[in-house]
DRENVOVEX-476287 format. One line per field, with one value per residue (C-alpha): z, y, x; residue number from 1; residue in one letter. Coordinates in nm, 3 decimals. Last residue first. Layout:
N
z <- Z	...
y <- Y	...
x <- X	...
n <- NUM	...
res <- A	...
***
This chain:
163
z <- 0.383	0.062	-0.268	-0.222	-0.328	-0.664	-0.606	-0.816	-0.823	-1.035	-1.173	-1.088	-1.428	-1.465	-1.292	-1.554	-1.824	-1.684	-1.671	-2.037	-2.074	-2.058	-2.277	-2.106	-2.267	-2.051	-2.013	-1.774	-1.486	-1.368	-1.063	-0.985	-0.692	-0.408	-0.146	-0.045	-0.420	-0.698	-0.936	-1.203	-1.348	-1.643	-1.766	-2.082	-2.036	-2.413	-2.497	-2.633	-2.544	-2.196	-2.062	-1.859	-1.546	-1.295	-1.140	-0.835	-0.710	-0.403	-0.255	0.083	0.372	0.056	0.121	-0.172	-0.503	-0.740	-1.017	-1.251	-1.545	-1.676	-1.919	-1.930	-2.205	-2.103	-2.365	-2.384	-1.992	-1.942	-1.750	-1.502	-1.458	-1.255	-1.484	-1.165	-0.930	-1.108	-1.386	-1.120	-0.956	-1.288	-1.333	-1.019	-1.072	-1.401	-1.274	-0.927	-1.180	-1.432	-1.103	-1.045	-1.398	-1.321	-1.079	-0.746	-0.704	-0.401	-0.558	-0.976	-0.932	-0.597	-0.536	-0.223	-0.098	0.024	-0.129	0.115	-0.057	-0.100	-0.304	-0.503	-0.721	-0.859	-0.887	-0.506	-0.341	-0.368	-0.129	-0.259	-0.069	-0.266	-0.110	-0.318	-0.335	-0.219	0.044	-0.130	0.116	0.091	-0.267	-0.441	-0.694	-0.732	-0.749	-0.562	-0.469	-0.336	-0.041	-0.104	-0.180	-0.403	-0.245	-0.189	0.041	-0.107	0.152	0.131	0.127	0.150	-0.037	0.108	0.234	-0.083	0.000
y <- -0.022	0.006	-0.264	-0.152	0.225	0.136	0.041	-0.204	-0.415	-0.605	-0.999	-0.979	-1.040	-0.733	-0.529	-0.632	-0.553	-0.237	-0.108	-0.241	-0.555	-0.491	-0.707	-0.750	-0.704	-0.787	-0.743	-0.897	-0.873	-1.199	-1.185	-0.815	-0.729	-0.636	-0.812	-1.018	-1.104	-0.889	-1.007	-0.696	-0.610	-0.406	-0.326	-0.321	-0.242	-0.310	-0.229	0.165	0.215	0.209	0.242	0.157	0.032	-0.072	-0.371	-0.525	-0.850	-0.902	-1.202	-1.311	-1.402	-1.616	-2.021	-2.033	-1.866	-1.707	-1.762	-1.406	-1.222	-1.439	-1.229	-1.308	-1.219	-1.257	-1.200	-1.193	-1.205	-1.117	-0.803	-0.598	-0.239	0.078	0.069	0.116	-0.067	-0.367	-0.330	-0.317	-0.660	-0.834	-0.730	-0.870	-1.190	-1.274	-1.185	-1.402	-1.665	-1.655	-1.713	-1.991	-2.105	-2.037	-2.273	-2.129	-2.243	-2.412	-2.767	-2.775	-2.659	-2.528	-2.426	-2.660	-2.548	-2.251	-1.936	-1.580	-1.388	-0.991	-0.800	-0.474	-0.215	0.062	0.431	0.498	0.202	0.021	-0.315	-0.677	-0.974	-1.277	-1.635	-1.848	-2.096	-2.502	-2.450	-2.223	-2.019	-1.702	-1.676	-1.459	-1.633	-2.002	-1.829	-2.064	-1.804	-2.072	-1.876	-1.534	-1.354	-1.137	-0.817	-0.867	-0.543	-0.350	-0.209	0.107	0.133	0.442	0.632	0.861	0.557	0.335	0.000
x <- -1.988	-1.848	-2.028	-2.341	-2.296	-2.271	-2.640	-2.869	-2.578	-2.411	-2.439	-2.800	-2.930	-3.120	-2.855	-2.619	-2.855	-2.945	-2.586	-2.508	-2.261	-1.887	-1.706	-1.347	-0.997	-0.723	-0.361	-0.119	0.122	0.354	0.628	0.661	0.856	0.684	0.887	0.596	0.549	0.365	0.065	0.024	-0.304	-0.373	-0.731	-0.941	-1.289	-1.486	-1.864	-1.818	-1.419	-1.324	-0.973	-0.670	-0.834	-0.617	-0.559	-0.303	-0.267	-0.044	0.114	0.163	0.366	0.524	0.588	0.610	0.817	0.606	0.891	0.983	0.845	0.510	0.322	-0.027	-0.252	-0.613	-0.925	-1.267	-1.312	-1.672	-1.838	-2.016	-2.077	-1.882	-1.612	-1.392	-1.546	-1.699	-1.438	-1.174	-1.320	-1.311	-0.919	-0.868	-1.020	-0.837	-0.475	-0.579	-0.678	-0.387	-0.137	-0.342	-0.255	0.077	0.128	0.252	0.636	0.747	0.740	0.690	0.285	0.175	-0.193	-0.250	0.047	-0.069	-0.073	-0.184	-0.364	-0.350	-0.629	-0.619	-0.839	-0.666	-0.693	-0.663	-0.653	-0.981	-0.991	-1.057	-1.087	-0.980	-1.138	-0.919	-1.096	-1.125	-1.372	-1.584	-1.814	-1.642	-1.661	-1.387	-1.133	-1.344	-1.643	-1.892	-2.218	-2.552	-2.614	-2.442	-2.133	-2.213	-2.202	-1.822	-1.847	-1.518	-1.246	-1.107	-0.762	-0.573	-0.323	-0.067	0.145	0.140	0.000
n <- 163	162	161	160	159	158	157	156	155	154	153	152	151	150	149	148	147	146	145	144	143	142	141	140	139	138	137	136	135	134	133	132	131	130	129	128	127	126	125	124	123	122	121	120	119	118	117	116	115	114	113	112	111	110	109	108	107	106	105	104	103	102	101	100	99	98	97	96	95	94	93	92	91	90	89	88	87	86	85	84	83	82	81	80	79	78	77	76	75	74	73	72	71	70	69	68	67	66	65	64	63	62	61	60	59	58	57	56	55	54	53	52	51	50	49	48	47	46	45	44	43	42	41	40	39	38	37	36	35	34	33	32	31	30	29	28	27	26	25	24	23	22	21	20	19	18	17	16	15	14	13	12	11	10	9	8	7	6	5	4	3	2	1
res <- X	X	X	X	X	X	X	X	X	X	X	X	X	X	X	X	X	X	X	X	X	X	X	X	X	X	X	X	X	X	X	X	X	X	X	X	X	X	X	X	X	X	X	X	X	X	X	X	X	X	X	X	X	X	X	X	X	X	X	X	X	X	X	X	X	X	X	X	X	X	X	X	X	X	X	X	X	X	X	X	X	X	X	X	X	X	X	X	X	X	X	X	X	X	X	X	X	X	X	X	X	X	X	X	X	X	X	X	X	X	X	X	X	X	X	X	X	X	X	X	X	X	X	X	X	X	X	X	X	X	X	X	X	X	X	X	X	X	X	X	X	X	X	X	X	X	X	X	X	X	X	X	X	X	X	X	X	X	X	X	X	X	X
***
């Protein structure tokens, strides 16, 4: 966190009853369980790997690594696109191992731009020294305000998602 920037933590407003995501959900056994906070002009989340998510021993598996890139970038279009969305495209650049045990990693997005029915965002994954172990690019199709709403993948009120 940079010191003249605080967090403000986001109300994971879906997280009920039957709610699985594998990145978010509170109530999946086997998940992540992200928590996201907005810091300034970007969205972020720490986690803490366990071995569970391990691919060659004491490196986290890339394709997790994908996943906390992918969930980030959904949360800044929530927040910071203020509507909902679909991955349509994930470029990953791998720069450096994510070495476990870790105190904890951080994932970091930030919305670069949107253009009619596309968010793109950049996200960065960073280790407990804050040195940045994979980052990536996304393009997301946003759908319309109502639309989202209608189908309960966003809220009725922006406001919903800070306490």
């Amino acid at each position: 966190m940079k010191d003249n920037i605080t967090r403000k933590k986001i109300k994971n407003v879906f997280a009920v009853n039957n709610y699985n995501c594998i990145g978010c959900s509170p109530h999946n056994p086997i998940g992540l369980n992200l928590q996201f906070f907005e810091e300034g002009e970007q969205v972020v989340a720490d986690w803490v790997p366990e071995r569970a998510f391990e691919g060659y021993p004491g490196i986290i598996h890339g394709g997790i690594q994908a996943l906390l890139l992918d969930e980030i970038s959904a949360w800044t279009i929530y927040i910071k696109a203020k509507t909902a969305g679909v991955t349509s495209r994930l470029s990953v650049k791998y720069k450096k191992e994510l070495v476990n045990p870790q105190s904890k990693v951080t994932v970091r997005g930030t919305l670069i731009e949107v253009k009619r029915n596309l968010g793109f965002v950049k996200s960065e994954l960073l280790n407990e020294h804050g040195e940045v172990c994979a980052e990536a690019e996304s393009t997301f199709f946003l759908f319309p305000l109502h639309k989202a709403i209608e189908d309960q993948i966003y809220p009725a009120e922006y406001n919903s998602f800070f306490e």
